[in-house]
C-alpha positions in Angstrom: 2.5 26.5 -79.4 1.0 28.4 -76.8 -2.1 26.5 -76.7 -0.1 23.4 -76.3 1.4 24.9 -73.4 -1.8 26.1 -71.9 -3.2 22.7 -72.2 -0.2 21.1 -70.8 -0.4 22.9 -67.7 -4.1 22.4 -67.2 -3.7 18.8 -67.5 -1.1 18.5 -64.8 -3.0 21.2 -62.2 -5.7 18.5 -62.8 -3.3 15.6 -62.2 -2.2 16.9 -59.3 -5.6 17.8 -57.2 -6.7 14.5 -58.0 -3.5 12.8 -56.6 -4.4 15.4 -53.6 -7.5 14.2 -53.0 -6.4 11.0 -52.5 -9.1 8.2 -51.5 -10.8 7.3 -48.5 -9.2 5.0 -46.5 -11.5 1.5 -45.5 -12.0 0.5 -42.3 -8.2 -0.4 -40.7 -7.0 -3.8 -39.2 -7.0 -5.1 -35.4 -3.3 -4.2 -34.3 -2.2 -6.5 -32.3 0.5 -6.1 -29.5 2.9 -9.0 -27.6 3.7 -8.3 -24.2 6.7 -10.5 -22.5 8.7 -10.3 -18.9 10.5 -11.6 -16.5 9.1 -13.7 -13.2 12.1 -13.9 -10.0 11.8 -14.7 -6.6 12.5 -12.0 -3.7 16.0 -13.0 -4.1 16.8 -12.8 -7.4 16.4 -16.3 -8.6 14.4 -17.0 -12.0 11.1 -18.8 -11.2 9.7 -21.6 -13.8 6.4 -22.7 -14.0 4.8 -19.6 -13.3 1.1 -18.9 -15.1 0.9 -15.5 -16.7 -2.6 -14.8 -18.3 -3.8 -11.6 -19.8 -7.0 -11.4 -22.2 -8.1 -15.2 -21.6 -4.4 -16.3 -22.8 -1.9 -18.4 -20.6 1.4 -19.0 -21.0 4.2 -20.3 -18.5 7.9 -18.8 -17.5 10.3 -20.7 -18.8 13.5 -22.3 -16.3 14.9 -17.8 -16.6 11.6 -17.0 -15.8 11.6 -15.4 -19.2 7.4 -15.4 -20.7 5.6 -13.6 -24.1 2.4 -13.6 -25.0 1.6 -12.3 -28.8 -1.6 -11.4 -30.8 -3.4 -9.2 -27.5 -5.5 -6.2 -28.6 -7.4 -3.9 -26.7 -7.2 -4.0 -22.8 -6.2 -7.0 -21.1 -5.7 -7.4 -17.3 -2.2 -9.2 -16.5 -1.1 -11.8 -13.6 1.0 -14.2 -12.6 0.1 -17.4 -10.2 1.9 -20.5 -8.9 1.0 -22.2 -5.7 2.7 -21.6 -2.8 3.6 -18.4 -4.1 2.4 -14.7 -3.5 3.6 -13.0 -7.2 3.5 -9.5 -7.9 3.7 -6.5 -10.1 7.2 -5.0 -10.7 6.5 -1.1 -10.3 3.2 -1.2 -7.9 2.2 -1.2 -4.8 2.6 -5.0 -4.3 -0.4 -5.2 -6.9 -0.7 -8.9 -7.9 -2.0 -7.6 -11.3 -1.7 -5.1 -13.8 -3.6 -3.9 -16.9 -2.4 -3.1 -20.5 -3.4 -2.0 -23.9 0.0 -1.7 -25.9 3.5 -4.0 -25.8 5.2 -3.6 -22.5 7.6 -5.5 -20.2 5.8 -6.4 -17.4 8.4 -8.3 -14.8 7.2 -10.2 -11.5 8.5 -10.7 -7.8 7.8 -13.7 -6.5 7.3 -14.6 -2.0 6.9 -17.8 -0.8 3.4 -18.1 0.7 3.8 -20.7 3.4 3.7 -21.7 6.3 7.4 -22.7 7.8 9.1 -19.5 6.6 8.2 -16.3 5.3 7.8 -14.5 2.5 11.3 -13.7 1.9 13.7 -11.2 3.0 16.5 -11.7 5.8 15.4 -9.8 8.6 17.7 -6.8 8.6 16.5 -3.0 8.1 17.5 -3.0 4.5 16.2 -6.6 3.6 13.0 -7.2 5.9 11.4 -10.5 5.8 7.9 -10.1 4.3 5.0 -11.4 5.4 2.2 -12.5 3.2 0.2 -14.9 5.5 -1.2 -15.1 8.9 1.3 -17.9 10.1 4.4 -15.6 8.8 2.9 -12.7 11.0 2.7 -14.7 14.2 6.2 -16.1 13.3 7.4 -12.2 14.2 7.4 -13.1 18.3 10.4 -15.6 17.2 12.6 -12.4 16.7 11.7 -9.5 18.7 14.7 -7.7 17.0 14.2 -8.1 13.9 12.9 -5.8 10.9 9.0 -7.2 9.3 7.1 -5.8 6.2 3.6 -6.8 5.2 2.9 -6.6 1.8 -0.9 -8.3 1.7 -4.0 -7.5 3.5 -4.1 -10.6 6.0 -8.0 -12.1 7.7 -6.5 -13.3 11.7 -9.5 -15.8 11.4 -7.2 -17.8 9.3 -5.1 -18.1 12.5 -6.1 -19.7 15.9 -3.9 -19.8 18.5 -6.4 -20.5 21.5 -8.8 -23.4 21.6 -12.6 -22.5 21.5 -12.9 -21.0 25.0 -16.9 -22.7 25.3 -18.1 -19.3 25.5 -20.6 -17.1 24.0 -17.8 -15.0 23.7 -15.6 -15.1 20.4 -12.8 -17.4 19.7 -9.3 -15.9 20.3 -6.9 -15.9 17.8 -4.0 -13.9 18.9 -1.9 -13.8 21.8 0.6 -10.4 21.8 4.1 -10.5 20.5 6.6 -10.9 23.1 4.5 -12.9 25.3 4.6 -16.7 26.3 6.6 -17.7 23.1 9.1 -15.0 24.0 11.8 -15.9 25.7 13.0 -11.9 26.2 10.6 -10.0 28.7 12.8 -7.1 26.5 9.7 -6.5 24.3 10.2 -5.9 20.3 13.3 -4.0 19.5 13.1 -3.9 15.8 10.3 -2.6 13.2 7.7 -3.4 11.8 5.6 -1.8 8.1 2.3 -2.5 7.5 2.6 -0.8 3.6 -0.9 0.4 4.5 -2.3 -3.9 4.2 -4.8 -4.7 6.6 -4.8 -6.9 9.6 -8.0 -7.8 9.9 -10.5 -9.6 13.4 -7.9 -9.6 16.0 -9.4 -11.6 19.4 -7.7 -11.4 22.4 -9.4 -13.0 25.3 -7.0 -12.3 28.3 -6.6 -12.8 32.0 -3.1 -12.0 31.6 -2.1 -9.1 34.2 0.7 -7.7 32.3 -1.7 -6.3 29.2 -2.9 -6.7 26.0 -2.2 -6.0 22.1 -0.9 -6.5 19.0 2.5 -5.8 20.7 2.8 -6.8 24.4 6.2 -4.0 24.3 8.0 -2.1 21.7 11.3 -1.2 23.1 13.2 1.1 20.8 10.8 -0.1 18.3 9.3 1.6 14.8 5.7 0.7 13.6 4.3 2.2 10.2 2.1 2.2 7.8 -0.1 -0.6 9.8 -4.2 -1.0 9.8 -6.0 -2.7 11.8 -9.6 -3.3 12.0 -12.6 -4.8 13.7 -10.3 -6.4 16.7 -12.0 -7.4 20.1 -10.2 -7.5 23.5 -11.5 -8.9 26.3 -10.5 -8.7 29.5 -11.5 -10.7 32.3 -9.0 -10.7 34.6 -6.9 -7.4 35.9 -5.1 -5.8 33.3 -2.8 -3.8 33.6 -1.8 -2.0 30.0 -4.4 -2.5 26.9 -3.9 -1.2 23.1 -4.6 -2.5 20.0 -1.3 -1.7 18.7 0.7 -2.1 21.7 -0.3 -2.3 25.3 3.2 -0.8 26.0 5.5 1.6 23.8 9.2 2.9 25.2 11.6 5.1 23.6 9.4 4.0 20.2 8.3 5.7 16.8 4.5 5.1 15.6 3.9 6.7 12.2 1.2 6.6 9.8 -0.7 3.1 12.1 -4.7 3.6 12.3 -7.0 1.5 14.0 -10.5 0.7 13.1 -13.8 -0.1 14.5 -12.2 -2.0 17.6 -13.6 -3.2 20.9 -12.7 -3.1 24.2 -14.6 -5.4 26.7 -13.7 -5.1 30.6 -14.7 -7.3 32.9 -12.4 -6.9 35.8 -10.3 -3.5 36.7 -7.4 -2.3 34.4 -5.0 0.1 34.3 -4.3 2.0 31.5 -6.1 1.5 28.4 -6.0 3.0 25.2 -7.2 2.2 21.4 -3.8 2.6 20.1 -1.4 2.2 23.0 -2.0 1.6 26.6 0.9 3.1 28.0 3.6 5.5 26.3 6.5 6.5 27.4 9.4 8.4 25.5 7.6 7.5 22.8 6.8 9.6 19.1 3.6 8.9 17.7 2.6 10.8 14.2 -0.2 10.5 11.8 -2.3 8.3 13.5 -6.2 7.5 14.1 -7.8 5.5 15.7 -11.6 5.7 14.2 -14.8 3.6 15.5 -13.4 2.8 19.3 -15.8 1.5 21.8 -14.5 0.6 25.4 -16.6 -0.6 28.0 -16.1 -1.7 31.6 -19.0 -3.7 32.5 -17.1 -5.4 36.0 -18.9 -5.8 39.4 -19.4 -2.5 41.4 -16.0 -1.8 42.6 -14.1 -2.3 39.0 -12.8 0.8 37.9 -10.2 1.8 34.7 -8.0 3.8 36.1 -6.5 5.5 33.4 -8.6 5.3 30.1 -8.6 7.4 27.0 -10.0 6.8 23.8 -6.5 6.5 21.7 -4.0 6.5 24.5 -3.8 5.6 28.5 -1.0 7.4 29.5 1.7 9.4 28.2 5.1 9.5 30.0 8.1 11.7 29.5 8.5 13.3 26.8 6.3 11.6 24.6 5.2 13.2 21.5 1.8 13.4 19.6 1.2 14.9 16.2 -1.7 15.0 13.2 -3.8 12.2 15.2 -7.0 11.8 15.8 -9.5 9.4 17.7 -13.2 9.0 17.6 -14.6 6.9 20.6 -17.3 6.1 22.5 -15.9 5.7 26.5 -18.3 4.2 29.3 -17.7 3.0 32.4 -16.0 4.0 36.2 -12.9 5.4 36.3 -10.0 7.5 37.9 -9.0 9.9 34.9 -10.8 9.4 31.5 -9.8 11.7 28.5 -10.9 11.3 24.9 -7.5 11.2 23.7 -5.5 10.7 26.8 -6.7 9.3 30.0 -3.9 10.9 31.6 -0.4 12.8 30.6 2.7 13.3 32.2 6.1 15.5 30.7 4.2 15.0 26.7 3.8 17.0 23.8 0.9 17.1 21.4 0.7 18.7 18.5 -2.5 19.5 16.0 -4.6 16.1 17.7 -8.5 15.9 17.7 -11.0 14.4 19.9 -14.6 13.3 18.9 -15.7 11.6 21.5 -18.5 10.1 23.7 -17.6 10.0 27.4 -20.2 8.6 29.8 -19.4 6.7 33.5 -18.9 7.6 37.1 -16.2 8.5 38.8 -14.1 7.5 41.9 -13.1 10.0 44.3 -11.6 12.6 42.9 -11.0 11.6 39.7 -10.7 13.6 36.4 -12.9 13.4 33.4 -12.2 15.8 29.9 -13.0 16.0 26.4 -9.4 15.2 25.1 -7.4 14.5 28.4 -8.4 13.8 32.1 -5.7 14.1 34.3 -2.5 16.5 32.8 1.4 17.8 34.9 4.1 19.1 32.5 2.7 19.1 29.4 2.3 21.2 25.7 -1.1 20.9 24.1 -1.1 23.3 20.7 -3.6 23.0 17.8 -5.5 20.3 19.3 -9.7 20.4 19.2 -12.2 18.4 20.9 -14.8 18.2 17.8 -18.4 18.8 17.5 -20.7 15.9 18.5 -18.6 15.3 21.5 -20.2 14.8 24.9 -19.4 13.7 28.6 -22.2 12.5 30.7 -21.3 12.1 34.0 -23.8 9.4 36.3 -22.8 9.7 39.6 -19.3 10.5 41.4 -18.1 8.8 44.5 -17.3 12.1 45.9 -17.4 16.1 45.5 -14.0 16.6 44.3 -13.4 15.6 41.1 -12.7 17.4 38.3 -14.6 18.0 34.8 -13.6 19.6 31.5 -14.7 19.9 28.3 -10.7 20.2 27.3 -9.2 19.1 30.2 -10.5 17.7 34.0 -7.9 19.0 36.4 -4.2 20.7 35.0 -2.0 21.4 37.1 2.2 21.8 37.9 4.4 22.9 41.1 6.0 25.4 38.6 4.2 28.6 36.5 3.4 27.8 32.7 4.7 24.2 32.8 1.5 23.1 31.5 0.3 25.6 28.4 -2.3 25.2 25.6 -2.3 26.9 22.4 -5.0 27.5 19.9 -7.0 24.9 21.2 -10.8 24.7 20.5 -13.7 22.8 21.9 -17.0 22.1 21.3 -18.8 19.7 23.5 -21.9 18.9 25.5 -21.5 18.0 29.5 -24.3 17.1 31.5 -24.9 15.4 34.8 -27.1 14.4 37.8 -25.4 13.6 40.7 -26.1 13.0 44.2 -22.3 13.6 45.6 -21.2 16.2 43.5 -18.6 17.5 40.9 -16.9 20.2 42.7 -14.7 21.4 39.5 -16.8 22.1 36.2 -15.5 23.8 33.3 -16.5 24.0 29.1 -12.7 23.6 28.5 -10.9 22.5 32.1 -12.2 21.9 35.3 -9.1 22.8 37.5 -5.8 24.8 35.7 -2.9 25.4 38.7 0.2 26.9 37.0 -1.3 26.7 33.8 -0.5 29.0 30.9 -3.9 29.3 28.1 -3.7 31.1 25.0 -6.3 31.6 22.1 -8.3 29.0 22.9 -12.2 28.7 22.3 -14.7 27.0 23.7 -18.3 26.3 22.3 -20.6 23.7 25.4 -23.8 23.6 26.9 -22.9 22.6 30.3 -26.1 21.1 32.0 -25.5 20.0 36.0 -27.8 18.9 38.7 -27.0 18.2 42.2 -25.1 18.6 45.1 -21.7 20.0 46.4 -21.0 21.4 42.9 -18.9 24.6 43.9 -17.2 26.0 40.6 -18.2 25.9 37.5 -17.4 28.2 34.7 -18.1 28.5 30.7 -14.0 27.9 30.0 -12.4 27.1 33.5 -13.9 26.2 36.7 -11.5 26.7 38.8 -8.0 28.2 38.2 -4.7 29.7 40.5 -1.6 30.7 39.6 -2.5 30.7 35.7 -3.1 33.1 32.6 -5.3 33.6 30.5 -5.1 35.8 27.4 -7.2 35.2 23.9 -9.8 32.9 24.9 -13.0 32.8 23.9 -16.3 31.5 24.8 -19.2 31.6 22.7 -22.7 30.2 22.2 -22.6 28.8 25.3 -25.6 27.8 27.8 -24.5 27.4 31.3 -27.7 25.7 33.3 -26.2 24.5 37.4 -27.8 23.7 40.2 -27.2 24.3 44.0 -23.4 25.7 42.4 -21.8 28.0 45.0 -19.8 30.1 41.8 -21.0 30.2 38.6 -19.1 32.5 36.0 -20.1 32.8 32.0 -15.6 32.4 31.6 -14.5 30.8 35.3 -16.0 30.0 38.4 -13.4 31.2 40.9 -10.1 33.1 40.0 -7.3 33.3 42.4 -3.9 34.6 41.7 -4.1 34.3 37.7 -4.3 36.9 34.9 -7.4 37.1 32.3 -6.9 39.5 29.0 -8.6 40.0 26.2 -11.1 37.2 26.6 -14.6 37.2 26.3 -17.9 35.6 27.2 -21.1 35.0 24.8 -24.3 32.9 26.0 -26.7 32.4 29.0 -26.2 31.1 32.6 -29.4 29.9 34.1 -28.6 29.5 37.9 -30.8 28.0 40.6 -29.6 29.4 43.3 -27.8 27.3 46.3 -28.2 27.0 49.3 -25.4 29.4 51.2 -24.2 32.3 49.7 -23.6 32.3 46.0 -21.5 34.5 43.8 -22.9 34.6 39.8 -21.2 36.9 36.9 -21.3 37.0 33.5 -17.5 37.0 34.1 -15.9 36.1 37.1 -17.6 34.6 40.0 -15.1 34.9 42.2 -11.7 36.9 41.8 -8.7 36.9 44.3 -5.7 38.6 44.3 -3.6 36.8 46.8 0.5 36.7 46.0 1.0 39.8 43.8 -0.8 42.0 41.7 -3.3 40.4 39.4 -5.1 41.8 36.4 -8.3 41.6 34.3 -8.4 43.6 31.1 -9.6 44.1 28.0 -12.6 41.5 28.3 -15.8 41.7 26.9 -19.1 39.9 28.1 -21.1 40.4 24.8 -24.6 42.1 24.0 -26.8 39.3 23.9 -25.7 37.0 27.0 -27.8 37.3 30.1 -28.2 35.6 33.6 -31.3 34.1 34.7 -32.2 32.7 38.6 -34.9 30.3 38.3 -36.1 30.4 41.7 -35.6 32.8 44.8 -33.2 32.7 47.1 -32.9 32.0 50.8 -29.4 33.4 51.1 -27.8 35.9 49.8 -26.5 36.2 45.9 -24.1 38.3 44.4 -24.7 38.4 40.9 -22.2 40.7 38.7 -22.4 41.4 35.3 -18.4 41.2 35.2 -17.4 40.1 38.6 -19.5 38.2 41.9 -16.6 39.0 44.3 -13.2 40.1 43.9 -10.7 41.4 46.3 -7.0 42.2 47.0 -4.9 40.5 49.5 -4.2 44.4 50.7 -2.8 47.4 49.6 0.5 46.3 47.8 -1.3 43.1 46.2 -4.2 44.4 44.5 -6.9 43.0 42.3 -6.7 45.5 38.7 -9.5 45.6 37.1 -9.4 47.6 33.3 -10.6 48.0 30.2 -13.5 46.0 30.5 -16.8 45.9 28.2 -20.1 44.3 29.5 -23.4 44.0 28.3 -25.7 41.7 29.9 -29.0 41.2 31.1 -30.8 39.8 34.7 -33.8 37.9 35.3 -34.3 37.5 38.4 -37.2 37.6 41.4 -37.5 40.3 43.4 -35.3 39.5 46.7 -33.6 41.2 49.4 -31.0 38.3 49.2 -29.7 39.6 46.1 -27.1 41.8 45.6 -26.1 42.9 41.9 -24.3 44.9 40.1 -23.3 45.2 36.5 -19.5 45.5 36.8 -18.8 44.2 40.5 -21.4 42.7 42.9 -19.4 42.7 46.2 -15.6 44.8 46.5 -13.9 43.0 49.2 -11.2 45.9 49.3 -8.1 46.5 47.3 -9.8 46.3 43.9 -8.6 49.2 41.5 -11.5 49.8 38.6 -9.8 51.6 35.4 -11.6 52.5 32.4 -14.6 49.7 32.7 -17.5 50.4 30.6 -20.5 47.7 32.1 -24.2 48.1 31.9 -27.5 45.8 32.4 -29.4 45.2 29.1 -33.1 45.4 29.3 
């Protein structure tokens, strides 16, 4: 019995890892999946006819729009298509197709793509119309005050407006919104979203004074999410506002709009140009570029820009600029020219960058800088001209103009109504001119009432002339301003025929340096009169009240060289050319001071030198300076 038992059990442990074991499985069917939706216009309505294909099948909505296509496998790309329609996927980013591997409802919107109407929508701010071709875009100057949003990259070659002008010059296809077709000088009052589509070859060919753009006005308007590229304005008449977005913008918000590889062609004087907006006013712009710019005034001898930079004119009252950036090329004559801003009154901006190419004349004086020319009442903070940029100055009509790597000429009737914060440059600036740049600085020309604070400055500053009288590695000239974490470094400071020359500022009257510092070379040929040189300072006043310099450093490793000998007498200071109180209650301090630098220069009785001061006027008090030559 026991062995029947044992045998028993064997048999079924047997059994048992067999039916474990199993087989192997052959190789297993195609699965096959059925997808199925729904196709509707903007409004709701079921659309029939429709042509859904997906994996080289095709079927048709039926009169609920209702479609199903069985027996797919693998991945298949979906999409819809009827004529006079622009259909879409449910779920994208207005993607007119979709891809699959599995059963899914896929559901379409459907927008009427033609001409007499657009794409759907009612015009209000919840329900914009939609644009989807070129004609529905120009339709927008029928209702300035209503709400737009473009949901298809759209080619303006499609459109033309203008009849072939018999030029060599291109065909125009665009004339601005709010011009000629408008009835209401008002401008557009409602908004407009690109959804980050294209608008693609923009012409204007204008000799319309009022301006040029995209926009002739926004009023109260809002522009987002738009892209524009490879547009062309030409000018060739006076102008007097010029952007590709807008060539005016009031009380307006700009977010998240970029313009690409655009052109600006002057022929005749303008006003105020700029790649994005010519003139702003009350305006908030955020998020923005404008990437590729090229403007050029190529008029007769006398046609000048007046206001030019390379992503806005000018800025008006309490206009605000954050995150936005330009790179431009800038050439021609002008009044104020600024990489980012040709000029800014009562604005704001906010972490902005500059790369720019700057290269004209200028009228008398006029104000050329790396990110703005001409600047009252404004905030600059976290803004940088970028490496690569240069200004290259021809000729000026006369000595007193104003040149900056940052800024040309700053100034307010109040103290510290014009500040920059942690602002940065690094730029080129060269010139050879016959009548002079009398203001020359690697971050501002002229600052009056200005405050600056930890801000850096990286230039080779290269100048050849006459009538050049300050220049200096950060400011050439500055009153009634502070100073206090600035640095400049790596900087090569080579001026002719300059009357001060100083490694941080030319001349210094009634403002307060601190803990700023100097790092490079200055290679002077010395002018004609006297001339005051420092590896600081040229030339310090103390004028009002007491003013102070302290805690500066000119760095082991910078030096001075004169590359001729003089005929007059030079003060060359490793800190400070000349400096002077206004008298015994208004006093010139001097503190705390650390300076290293070397001279080379020829033996002359006409030079006067000395490592901290070259020349006390009186009422300077020296505190705890520690200055010395380097051989």
């Amino acid at each position: 019995m026991k062995r029947v038992m044992v045998h028993l059990v064997m048999v079924c442990v047997v059994f048992l890892l067999f039916s474990c074991m199993g087989t192997t499985p052959g190789p297993s069917e195609p699965t096959s999946y059925t997808i199925q939706g729904v196709v509707k216009k903007w409004n709701g309505e079921p659309l029939q006819g429709v042509t859904i294909s997906a994996g080289g099948v095709s079927t048709t909505s039926d009169s609920q729009g209702r479609w199903s296509i069985s027996g797919l496998s693998g991945t298949v790309v979906v999409s819809a298509q009827l004529q006079n329609y622009y259909i879409v996927v449910n779920g994208t980013h207005y993607a007119t197709s979709t891809q699959t591997s599995d059963a899914k409802q896929i559901n379409f919107t459907a927008y009427d793509d033609v001409n007499d109407k657009f794409g759907g929508g009612t015009g209000t701010q919840d329900d914009p119309y939609i644009i989807v071709n070129v004609r529905q875009l120009n339709r927008v100057r029928d209702d300035l005050q209503a709400h737009y949003r473009q949901i298809r990259d759209l080619d303006l070659n499609d459109l033309r407006l203008l009849e072939d002008n018999g030029s060599s010059d291109p065909t125009p296809n665009w004339y601005p919104i709010g011009l000629i077709e408008s009835s209401s000088y008002l401008g557009f009052l409602g908004s407009y979203d690109g959804s980050g589509f294209s608008i693609k070859n923009m012409i204007i060919y204008t000799g319309f004074f009022d301006g040029a753009g995209m926009f002739m006005h926004l009023s109260g308007a809002t522009l987002k999410n738009i892209v524009v590229e490879n547009s062309i304005i030409i000018t060739n008449n006076e102008c007097t506002h010029v952007g590709v977005i807008a060539s005016r913008a009031v009380n307006s918000t700009i977010d998240n709009v970029h313009v690409y590889n655009s052109q600006f062609d002057f022929r005749r004087t303008s006003y105020f140009v700029g790649a994005l907006i010519g003139w702003s006013s009350a305006s908030t712009i955020t998020d923005c570029s404008a990437v590729g710019i090229n403007v050029k005034l190529a008029g007769r001898e006398y046609d000048v820009i007046r206001s030019a930079g390379g992503f806005v004119g000018v800025t008006h009252y309490s206009s605000t600029f954050e995150n936005c950036s330009v790179e431009a090329t800038v050439t021609g004559t002008f009044w104020s020219v600024g990489g980012f801003a040709g000029s800014s009154y009562l604005s704001i901006f906010k972490n902005c960058d500059s790369k720019v190419k700057l290269k004209g004349k200028l009228m008398a004086r006029a104000c050329m800088g790396g990110f703005v020319g001409d600047v009252r009442s404004s905030v600059f903070q976290d803004c940088h001209v970028l490496f690569g940029s240069s200004i290259e100055l021809l000729d000026s009509q006369s000595d007193n103009n104003y040149i900056g790597g940052f800024v040309g000429k700053a100034e307010d009737t109040a103290p510290d109504m014009v500040e920059f914060k942690q602002c940065s440059v690094d730029i080129t600036i060269e010139g050879s001119v016959t009548n002079g740049a009398s203001y020359l600085g690697g971050f501002a020309g002229k600052v009056f009432n200005c405050s600056v604070k930890d801000c850096d400055v990286e230039t080779t500053l290269r100048f050849a002339g006459n009538n050049i009288t300050y220049a200096g590695g950060f400011a050439g000239y500055s009153a009634g301003s502070s100073f206090s974490g600035c640095d400049v470094s790596d900087a090569t400071l080579s001026v002719d025929n300059c009357t001060q020359v100083g490694g941080f500022a030319g001349e210094v009257r009634d403002s307060d340096i601190a803990t700023c510092t100097f790092d490079g070379q200055l290679i002077i040929e010395p002018v004609g009169g006297n001339g005051y040189v420092a590896g600081f300072v040229a030339y310090a006043l103390a004028q009002s009240e007491n003013r102070y310099l302290s805690s500066c450093t000119v760095h082991s490793g910078s030096s001075i060289t004169l590359t001729a000998t003089p005929t007059t007498t030079q003060y060359i200071g490793g800190l400070i050319g000349y400096g002077s109180g206004q008298s015994d209650s208004i006093k010139l301090i001097v503190s705390n001071n650390h300076v290293r630098i070397s001279l080379d220069a020829p033996e002359s009785q006409n030079i006067q030198s000395d490592p901290l001061i070259a020349q006390n006027n009186g009422n300077v008090e020296l505190y705890e300076n520690d200055a010395q030559w380097e051989q």
